[in-house]
C-alpha positions as protocol buffer text, in pm:
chain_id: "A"
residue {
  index: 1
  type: UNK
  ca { x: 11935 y: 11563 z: 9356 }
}
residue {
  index: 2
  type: UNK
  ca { x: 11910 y: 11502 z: 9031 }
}
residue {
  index: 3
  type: UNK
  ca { x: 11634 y: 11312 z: 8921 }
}
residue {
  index: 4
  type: UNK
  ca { x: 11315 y: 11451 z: 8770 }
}
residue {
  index: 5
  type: UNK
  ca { x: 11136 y: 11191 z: 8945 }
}
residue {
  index: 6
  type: UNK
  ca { x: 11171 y: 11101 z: 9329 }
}
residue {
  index: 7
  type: UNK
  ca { x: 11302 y: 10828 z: 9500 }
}
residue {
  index: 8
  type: UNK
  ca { x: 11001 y: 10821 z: 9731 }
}
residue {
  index: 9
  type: UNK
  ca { x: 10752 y: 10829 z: 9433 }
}
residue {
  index: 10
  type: UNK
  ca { x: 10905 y: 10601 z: 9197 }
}
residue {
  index: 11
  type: UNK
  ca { x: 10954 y: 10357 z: 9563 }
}
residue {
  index: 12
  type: UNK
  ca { x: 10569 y: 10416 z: 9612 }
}
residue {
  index: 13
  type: UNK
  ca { x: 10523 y: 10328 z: 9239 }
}
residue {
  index: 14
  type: UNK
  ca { x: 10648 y: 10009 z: 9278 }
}
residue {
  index: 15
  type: UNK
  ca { x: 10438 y: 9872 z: 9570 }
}
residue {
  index: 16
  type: UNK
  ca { x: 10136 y: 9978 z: 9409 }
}
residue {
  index: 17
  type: UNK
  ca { x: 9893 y: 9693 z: 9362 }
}
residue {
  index: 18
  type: UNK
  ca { x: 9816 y: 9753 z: 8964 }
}
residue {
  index: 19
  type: UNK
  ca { x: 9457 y: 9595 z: 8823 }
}
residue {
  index: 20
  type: UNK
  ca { x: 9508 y: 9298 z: 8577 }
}
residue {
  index: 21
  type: UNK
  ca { x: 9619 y: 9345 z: 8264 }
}
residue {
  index: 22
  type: UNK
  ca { x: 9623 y: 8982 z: 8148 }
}
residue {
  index: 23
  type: UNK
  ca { x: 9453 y: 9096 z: 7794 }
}
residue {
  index: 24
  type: UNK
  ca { x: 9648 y: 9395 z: 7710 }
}
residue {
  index: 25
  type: UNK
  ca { x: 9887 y: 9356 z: 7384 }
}
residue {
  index: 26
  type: UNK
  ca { x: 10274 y: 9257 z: 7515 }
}
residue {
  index: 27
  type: UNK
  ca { x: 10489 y: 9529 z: 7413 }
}
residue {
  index: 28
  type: UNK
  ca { x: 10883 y: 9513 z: 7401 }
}
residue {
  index: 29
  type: UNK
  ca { x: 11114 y: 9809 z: 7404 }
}
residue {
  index: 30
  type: UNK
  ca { x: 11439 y: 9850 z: 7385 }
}
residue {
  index: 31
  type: UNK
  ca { x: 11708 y: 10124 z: 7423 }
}
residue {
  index: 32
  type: UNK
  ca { x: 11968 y: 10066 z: 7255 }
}
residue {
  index: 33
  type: UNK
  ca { x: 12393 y: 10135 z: 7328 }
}
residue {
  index: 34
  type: UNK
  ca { x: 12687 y: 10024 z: 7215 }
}
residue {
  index: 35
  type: UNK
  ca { x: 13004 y: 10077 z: 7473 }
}
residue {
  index: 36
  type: UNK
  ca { x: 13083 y: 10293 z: 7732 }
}
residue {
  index: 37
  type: UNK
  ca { x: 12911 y: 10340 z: 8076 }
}
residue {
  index: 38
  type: UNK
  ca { x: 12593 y: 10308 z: 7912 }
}
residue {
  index: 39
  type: UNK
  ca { x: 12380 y: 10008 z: 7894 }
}
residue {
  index: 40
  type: UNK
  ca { x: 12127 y: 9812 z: 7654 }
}
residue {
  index: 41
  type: UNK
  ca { x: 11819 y: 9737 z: 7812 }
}
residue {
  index: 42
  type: UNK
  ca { x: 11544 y: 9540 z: 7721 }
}
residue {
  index: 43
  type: UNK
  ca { x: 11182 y: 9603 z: 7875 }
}
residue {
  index: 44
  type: UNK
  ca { x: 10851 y: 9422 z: 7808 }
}
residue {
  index: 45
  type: UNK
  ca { x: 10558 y: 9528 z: 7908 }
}
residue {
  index: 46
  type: UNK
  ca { x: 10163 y: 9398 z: 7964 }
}
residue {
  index: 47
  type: UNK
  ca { x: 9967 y: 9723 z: 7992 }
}
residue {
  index: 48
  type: UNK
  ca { x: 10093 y: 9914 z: 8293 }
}
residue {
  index: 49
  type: UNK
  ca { x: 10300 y: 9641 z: 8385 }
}
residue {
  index: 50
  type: UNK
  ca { x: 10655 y: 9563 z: 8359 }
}
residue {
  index: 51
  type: UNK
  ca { x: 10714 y: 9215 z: 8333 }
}
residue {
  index: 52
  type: UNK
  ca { x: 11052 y: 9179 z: 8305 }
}
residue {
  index: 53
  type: UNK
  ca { x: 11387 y: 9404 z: 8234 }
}
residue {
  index: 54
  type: UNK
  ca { x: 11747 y: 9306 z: 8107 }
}
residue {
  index: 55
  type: UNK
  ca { x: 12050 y: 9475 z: 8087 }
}
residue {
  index: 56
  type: UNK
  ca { x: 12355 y: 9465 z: 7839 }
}
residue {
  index: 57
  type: UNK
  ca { x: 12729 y: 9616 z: 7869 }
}
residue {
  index: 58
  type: UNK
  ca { x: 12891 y: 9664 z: 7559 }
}
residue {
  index: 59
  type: UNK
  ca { x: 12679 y: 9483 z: 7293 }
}
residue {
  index: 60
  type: UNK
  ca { x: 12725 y: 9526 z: 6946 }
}
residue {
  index: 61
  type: UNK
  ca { x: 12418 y: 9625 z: 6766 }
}
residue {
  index: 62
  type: UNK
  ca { x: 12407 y: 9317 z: 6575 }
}
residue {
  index: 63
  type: UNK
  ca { x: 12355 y: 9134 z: 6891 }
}
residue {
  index: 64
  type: UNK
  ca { x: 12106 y: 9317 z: 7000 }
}
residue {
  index: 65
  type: UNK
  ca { x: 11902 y: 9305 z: 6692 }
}
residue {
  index: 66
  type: UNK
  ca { x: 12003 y: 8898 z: 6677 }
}
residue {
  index: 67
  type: UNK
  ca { x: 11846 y: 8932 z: 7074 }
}
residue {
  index: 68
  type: UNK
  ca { x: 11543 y: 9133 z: 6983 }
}
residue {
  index: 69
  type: UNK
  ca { x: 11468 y: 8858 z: 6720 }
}
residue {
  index: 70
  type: UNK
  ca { x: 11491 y: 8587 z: 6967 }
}
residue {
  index: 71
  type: UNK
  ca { x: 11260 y: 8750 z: 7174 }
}
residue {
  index: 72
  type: UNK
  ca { x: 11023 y: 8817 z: 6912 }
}
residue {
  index: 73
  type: UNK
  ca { x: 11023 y: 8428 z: 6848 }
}
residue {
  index: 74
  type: UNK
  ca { x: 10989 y: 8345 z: 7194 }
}
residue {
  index: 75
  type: UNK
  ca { x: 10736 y: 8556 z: 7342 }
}
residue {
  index: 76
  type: UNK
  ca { x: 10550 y: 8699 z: 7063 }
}
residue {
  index: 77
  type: UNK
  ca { x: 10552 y: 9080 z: 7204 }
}
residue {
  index: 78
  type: UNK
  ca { x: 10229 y: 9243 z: 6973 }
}
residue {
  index: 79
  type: UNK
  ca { x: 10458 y: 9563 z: 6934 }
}
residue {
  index: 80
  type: UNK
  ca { x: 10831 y: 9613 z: 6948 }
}
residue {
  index: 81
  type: UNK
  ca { x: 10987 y: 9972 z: 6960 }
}
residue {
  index: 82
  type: UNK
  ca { x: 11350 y: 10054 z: 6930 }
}
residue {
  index: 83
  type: UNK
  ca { x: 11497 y: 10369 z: 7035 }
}
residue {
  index: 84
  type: UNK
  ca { x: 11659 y: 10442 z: 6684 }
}
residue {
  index: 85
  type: UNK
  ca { x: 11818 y: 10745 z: 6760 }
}
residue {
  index: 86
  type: UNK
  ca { x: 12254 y: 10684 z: 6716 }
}
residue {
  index: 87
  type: UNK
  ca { x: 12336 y: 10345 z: 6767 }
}
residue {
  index: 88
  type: UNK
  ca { x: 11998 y: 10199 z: 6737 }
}
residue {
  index: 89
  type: UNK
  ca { x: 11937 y: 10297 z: 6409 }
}
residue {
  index: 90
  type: UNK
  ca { x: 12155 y: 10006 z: 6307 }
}
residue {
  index: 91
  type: UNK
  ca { x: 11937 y: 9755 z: 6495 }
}
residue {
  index: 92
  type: UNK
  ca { x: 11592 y: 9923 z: 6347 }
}
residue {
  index: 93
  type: UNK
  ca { x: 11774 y: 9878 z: 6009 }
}
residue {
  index: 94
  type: UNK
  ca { x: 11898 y: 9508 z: 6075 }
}
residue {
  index: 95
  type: UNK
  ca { x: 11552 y: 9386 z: 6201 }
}
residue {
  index: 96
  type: UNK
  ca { x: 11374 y: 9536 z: 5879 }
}
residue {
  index: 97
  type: UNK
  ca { x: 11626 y: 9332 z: 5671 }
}
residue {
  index: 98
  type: UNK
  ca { x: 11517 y: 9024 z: 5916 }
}
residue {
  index: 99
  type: UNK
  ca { x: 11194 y: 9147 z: 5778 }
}
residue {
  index: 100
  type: UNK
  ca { x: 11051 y: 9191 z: 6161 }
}
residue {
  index: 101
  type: UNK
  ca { x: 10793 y: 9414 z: 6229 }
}
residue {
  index: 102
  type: UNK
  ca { x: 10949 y: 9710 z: 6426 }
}
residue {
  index: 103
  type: UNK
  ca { x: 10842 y: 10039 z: 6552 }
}
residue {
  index: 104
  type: UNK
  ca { x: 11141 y: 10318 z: 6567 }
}
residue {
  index: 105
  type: UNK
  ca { x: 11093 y: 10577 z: 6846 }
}
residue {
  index: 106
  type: UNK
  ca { x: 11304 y: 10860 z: 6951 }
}
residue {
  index: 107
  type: UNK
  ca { x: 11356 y: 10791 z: 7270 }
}
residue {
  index: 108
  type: UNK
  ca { x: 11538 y: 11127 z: 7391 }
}
């Protein structure tokens, strides 16, 4: 009851057939917490689609920025964006000394 978005349309979201976007730029974003009940999560994207998700309890940001990095190595995103809002401004600030190419967003 209190969503802002539907079960039924985010349900009809996800079995939507979505056109291939094979040559749109990779992007990686991630949200970024620290303890608690909330959770880090890591999202890439290829245009409209998600291609994968992963979750974290309780990781300290320098984990997360040490897992961004990794990522970055591995997969190449073309843009990464870190919710650097609280917590995450310590992983914005960690992957500029890494000298990475990061984009902080303010995710609330």
């Amino acid at each position: 009851s209190n969503q802002f978005i539907s079960g039924a349309l985010v349900e009809d979201a996800k079995a939507r057939d979505l056109p291939d976007d094979s040559g749109a730029p990779k992007v990686l974003g991630v949200d970024v917490a620290r303890d608690g009940d909330d959770q880090t999560v890591f999202l890439m994207r290829q245009g409209r689609k998600i291609l994968w998700v992963k979750k974290f309890r309780v990781l300290a940001t320098t984990d997360t920025a040490g897992r961004v990095a990794e990522i970055m190595d591995k997969e190449s995103p073309d843009a990464v964006m870190v919710d650097g809002v609280g917590v995450g401004g310590g992983v914005v600030d960690r992957l500029r000394q890494l000298t990475r190419s990061v984009i902080e967003v303010n995710g609330g």
